[in-house]
C-alpha positions as CSV (number, residue, x, y, z in Angstrom):
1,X,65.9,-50.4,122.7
2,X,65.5,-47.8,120.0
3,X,69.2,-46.2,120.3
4,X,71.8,-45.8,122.6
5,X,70.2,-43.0,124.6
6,X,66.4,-43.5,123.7
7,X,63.7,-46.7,125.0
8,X,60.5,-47.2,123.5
9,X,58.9,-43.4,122.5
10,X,55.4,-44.8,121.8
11,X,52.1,-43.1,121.9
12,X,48.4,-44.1,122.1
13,X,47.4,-44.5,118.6
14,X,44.6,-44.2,116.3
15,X,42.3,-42.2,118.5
16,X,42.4,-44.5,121.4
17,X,41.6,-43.1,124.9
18,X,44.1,-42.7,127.4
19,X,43.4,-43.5,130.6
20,X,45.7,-42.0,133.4
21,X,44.6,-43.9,136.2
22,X,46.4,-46.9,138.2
23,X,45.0,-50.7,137.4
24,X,42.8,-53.2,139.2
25,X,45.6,-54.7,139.8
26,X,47.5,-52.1,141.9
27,X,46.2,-51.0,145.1
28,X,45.8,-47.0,144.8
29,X,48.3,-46.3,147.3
30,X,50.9,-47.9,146.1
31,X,54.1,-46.0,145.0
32,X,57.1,-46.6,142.5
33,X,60.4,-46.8,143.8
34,X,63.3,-45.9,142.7
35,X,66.0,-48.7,143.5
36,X,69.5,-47.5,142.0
37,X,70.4,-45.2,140.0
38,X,73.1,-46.6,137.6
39,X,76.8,-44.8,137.3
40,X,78.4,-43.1,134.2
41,X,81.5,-45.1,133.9
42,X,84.6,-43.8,131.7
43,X,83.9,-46.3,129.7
44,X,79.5,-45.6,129.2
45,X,78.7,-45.0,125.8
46,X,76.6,-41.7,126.4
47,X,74.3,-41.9,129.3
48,X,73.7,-45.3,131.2
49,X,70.5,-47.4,129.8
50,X,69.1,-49.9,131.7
51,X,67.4,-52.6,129.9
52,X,66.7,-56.5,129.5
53,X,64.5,-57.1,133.2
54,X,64.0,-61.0,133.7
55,X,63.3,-62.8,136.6
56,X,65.5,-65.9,137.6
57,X,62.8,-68.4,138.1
58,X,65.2,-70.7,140.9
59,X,65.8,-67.5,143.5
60,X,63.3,-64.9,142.3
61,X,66.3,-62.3,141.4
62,X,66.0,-59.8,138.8
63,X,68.8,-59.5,136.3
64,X,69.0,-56.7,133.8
65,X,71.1,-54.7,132.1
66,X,72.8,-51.4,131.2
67,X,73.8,-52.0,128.0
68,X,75.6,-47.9,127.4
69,X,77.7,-49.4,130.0
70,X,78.2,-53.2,128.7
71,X,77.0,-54.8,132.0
72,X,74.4,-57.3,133.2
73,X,73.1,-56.4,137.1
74,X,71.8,-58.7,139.4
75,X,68.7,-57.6,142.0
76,X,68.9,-59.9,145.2
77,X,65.6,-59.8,146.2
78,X,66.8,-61.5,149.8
79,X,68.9,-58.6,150.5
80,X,67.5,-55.6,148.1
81,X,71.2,-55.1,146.6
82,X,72.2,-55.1,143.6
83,X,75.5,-56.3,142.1
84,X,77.6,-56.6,138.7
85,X,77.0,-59.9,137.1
86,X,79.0,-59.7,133.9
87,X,81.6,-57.1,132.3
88,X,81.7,-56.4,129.4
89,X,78.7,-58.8,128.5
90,X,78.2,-58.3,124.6
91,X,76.2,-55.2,125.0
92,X,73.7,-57.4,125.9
93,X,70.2,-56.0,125.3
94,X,66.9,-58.2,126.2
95,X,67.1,-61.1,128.2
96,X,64.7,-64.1,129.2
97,X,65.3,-67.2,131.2
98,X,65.0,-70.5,129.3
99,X,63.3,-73.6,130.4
100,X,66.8,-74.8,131.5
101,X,67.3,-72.4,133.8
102,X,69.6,-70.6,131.5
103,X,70.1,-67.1,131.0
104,X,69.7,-66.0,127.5
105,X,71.2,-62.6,126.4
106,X,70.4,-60.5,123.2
107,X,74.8,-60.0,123.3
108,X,74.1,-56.6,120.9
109,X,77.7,-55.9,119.8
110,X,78.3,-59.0,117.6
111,X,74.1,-59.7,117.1
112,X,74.4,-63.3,118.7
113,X,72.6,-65.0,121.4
114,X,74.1,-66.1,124.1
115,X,73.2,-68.8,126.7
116,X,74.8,-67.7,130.2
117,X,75.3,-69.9,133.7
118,X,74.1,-67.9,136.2
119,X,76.3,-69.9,138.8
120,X,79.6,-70.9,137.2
121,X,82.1,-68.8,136.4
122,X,85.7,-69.4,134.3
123,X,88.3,-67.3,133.0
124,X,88.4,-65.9,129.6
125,X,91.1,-63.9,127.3
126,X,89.8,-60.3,127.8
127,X,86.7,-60.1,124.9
128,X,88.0,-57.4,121.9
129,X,85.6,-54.8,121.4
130,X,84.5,-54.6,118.0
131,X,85.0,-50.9,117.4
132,X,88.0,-49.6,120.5
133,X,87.6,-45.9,119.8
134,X,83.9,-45.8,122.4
135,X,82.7,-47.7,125.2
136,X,85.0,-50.3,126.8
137,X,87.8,-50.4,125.1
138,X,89.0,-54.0,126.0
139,X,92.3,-55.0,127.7
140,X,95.0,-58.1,128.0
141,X,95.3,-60.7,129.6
142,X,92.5,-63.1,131.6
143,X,89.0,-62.2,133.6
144,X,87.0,-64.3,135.0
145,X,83.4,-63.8,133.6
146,X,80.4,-66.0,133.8
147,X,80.7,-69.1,131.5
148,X,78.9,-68.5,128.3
149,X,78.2,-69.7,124.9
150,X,77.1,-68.8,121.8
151,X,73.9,-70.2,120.6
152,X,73.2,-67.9,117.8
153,X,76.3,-66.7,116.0
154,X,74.9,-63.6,114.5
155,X,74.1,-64.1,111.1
156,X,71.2,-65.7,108.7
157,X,71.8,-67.0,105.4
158,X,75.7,-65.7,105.5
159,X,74.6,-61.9,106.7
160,X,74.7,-60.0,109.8
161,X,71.3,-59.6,111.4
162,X,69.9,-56.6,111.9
163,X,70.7,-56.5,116.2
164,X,68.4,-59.0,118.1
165,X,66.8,-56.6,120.7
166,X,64.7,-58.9,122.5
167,X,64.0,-62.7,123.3
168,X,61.8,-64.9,124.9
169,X,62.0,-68.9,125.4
170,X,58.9,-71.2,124.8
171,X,57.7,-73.9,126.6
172,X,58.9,-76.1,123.9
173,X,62.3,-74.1,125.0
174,X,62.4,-72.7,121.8
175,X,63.2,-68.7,121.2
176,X,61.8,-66.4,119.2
177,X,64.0,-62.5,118.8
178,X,63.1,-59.9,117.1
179,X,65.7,-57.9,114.8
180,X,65.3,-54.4,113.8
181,X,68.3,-52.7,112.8
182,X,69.5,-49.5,114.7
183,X,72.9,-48.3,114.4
184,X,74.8,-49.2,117.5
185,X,78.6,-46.8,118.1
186,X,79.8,-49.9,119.4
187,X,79.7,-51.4,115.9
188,X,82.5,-51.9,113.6
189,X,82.3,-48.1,111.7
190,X,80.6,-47.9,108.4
191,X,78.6,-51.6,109.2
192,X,75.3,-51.5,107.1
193,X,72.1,-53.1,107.2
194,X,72.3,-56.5,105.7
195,X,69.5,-58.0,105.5
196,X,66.2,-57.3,102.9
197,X,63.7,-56.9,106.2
198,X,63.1,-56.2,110.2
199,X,61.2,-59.2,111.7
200,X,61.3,-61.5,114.0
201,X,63.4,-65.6,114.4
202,X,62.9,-68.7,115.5
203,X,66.0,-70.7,117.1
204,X,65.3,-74.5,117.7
205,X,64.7,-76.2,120.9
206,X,68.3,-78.1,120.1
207,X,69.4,-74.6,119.6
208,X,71.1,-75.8,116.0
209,X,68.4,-74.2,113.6
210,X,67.5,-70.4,112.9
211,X,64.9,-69.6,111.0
212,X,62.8,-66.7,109.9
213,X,59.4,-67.1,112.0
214,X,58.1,-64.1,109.7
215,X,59.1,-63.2,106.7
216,X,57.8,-59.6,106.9
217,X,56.5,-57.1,109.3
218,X,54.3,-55.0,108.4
219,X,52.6,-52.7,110.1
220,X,48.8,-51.7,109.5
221,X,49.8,-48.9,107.2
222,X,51.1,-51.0,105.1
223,X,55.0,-50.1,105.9
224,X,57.7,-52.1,107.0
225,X,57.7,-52.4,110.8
226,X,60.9,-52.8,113.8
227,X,59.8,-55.2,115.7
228,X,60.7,-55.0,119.4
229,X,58.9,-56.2,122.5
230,X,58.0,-60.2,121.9
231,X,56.7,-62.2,124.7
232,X,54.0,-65.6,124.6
233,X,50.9,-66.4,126.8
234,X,51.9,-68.8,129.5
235,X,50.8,-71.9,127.4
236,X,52.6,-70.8,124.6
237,X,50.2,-70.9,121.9
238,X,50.4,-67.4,121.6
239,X,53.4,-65.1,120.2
240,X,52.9,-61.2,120.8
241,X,55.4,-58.9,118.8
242,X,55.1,-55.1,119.1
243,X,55.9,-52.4,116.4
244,X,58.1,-49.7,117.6
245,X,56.2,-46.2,116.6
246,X,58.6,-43.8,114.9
247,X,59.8,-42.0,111.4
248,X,59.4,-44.7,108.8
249,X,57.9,-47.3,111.1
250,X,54.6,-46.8,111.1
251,X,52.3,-46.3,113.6
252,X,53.1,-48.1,117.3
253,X,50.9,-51.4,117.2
254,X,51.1,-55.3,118.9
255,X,50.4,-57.9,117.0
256,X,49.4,-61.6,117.9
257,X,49.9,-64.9,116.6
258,X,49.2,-69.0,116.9
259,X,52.0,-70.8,117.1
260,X,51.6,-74.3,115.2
261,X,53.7,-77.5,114.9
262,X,57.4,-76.7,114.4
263,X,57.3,-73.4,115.9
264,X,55.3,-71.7,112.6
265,X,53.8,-68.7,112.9
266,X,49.9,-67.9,111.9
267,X,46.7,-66.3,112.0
268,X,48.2,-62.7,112.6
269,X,45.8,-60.3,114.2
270,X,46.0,-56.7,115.5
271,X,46.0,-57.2,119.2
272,X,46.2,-53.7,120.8
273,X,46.8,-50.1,119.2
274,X,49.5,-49.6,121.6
275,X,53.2,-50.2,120.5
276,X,55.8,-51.3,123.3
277,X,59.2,-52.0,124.3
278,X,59.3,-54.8,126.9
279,X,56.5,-56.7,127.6
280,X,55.5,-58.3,130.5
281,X,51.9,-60.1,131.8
282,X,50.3,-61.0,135.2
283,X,48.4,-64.2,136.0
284,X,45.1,-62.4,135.7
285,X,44.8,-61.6,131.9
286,X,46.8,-58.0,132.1
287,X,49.9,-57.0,129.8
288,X,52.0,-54.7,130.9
289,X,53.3,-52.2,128.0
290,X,56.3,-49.7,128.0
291,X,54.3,-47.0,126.5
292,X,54.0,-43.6,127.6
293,X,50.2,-41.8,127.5
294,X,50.0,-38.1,125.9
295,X,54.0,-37.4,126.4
296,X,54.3,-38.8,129.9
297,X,56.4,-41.7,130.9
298,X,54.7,-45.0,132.4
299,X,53.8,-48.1,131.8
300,X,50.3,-48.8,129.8
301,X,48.1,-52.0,131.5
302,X,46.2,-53.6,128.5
303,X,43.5,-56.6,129.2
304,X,45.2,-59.6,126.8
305,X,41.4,-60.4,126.2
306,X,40.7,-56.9,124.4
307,X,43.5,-55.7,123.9
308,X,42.0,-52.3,125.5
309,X,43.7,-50.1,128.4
310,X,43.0,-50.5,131.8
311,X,45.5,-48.6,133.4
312,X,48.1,-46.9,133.8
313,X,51.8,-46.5,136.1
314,X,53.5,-43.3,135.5
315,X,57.7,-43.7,136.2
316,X,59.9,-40.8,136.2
317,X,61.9,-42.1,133.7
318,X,61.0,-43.5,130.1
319,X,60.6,-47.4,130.6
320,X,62.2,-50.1,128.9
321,X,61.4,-53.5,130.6
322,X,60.1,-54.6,133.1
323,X,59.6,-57.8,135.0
324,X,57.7,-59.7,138.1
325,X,60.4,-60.6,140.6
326,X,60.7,-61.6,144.0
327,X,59.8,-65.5,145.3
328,X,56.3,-64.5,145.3
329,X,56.6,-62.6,142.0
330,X,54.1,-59.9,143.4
331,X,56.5,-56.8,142.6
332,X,57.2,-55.4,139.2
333,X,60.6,-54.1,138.3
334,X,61.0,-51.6,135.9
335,X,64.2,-50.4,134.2
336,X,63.9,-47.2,132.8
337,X,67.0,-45.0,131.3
338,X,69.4,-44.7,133.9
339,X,66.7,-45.8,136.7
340,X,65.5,-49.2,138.3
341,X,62.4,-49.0,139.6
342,X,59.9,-51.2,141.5
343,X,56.1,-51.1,142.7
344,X,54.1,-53.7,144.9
345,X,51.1,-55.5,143.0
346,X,48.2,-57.2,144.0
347,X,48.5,-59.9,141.3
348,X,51.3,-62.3,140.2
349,X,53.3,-62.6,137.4
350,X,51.9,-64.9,134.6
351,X,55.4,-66.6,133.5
352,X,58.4,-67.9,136.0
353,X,60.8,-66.1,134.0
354,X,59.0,-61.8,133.7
């Protein structure tokens, strides 16, 4: 998420054709749905922003976020509703499912991780928001929330991290996030980047070390990059991480590489020309790319082998995430600003958990 009111705003780059059509992997007649359309609340921090799709790998059910509005929803898929899951949750921002089943949250407003039960609940002093003048402006007494921990507490080498934007979990059950830094009003007023770069971290399968997995991003041009979108190849041998395009970022571009013994990172290569929020993949060799062709909003279908287009999905609203869900994993949810969208696919998702 770039800000509190904008996703990814990333463009075909360095002369490569845009192609407007739908994918293989999509029968022509085929339509995107809109599923909800989420509410201003008194306590929404602008305009509601959905966010954060993952896939709960036991039931099928999406779970995603609008993090204007501090809440994680859950899509049944049994019974096409949706339903709050957690308020206030963190700001939470991307989301993945672990190997344990476990929800893990990119919790925004204090830069931590969390690990969240998806069925147990308990009750919880009232969480203080950091900065009481916007959003939700917290309360006393109790609520009952689902249980959570912290597994990242927000800061590396004694300073706050950038804002961990979005997560995904290994095989090894590992997670990598990446951490740009954009200025969130639900921060403490006058907080200030801390730390000397954008890139992307590596948290233990124990969950007790963090470590830089990079220790710069760069992007082709030679300028410091924002990492956003991360997600592996089903074996995980392979980390994608995509450049946000915009002022001072250089230009939108994905970027893969080997993951070695111990989680190390190698071997970087320019993957695709085509920058990204969330990331998702089928189980036939397709990403699928928040990235809008020539000013229009959609998702952008990229072969993983060449990293070249091979189709494209408008959506009326600017995407953010999106995910396979259902038991059969044959429909792709999309959040997208205030929107949740979804669209029938002839293929499958390529991971349990997007």
């Amino acid at each position: 998420m770039r800000s509190t009111i904008l996703a990814c705003v990333v463009v075909l780059a360095h002369g490569a054709a845009a192609q407007s059509g739908l994918p293989p992997t999509i029968d022509s007649s085929a339509k995107v749905v809109k599923l909800a359309t989420l509410p201003k609340e008194s306590y929404t921090v602008d305009q509601p922003f959905t966010e954060g799709a993952t896939r709960d790998p036991a039931t099928g059910d999406v779970y995603f976020v609008d993090q204007n509005s501090n809440k994680i929803l859950k899509w049944s898929v049994s019974d096409k509703k949706l339903s709050l899951f957690m308020h206030p949750a963190g700001y939470a921002n991307g989301m993945t499912f672990d190997q344990n089943g476990k929800l893990i949250a990119c919790a925004d407003e204090r830069n931590q991780l969390w690990e969240i039960s998806t069925n147990v609940t308990k009750s919880v002093p009232y969480p203080q928001p950091l900065n009481p003048n916007v959003g939700d402006r917290g309360t006393s007494g109790n609520i009952v929330l689902p249980e959570y921990k912290v597994i990242m507490d927000g800061k590396y080498n004694g300073k706050l991290l950038g804002g961990p934007n979005d997560v995904w979990s290994l095989p090894d059950n590992s997670l990598y996030f990446t951490d740009p830094y954009w200025s969130r009003k639900w921060w403490s007023p006058g907080r200030q980047s801390q730390q000397d770069v954008n890139t992307v971290y590596r948290v233990s399968p124990d969950r007790k070390t963090l470590t830089r997995a990079l220790a710069t991003f760069l992007t082709s041009d030679g300028k410091p990059g924002s990492p956003n979108g991360i997600i592996s190849s089903p074996d995980g041998k392979t980390l994608y991480v995509a450049a946000y395009q915009g002022p001072g970022n250089g230009g939108g571009e994905t970027y893969a590489y080997d993951v070695g013994a111990n989680g190390v990172l190698s071997n970087r290569r320019l993957w695709a020309q085509f920058g990204s929020d969330g990331m998702t993949m089928d189980n036939q060799g397709n990403m699928y790319m928040c990235a809008p062709i020539n000013g229009k909003s959609g998702i952008t279908v990229v072969s993983i082998a060449t990293g070249k287009q091979v189709g494209y999905i408008p959506v009326p609203e600017t995407p953010a995430n999106l995910a396979f869900g259902g038991v059969d994993q044959s429909t792709l949810y999309i959040t997208a600003k205030t929107g949740f969208y979804s669209i029938q696919t002839k293929v499958k998702g390529g991971h349990p958990q997007k």
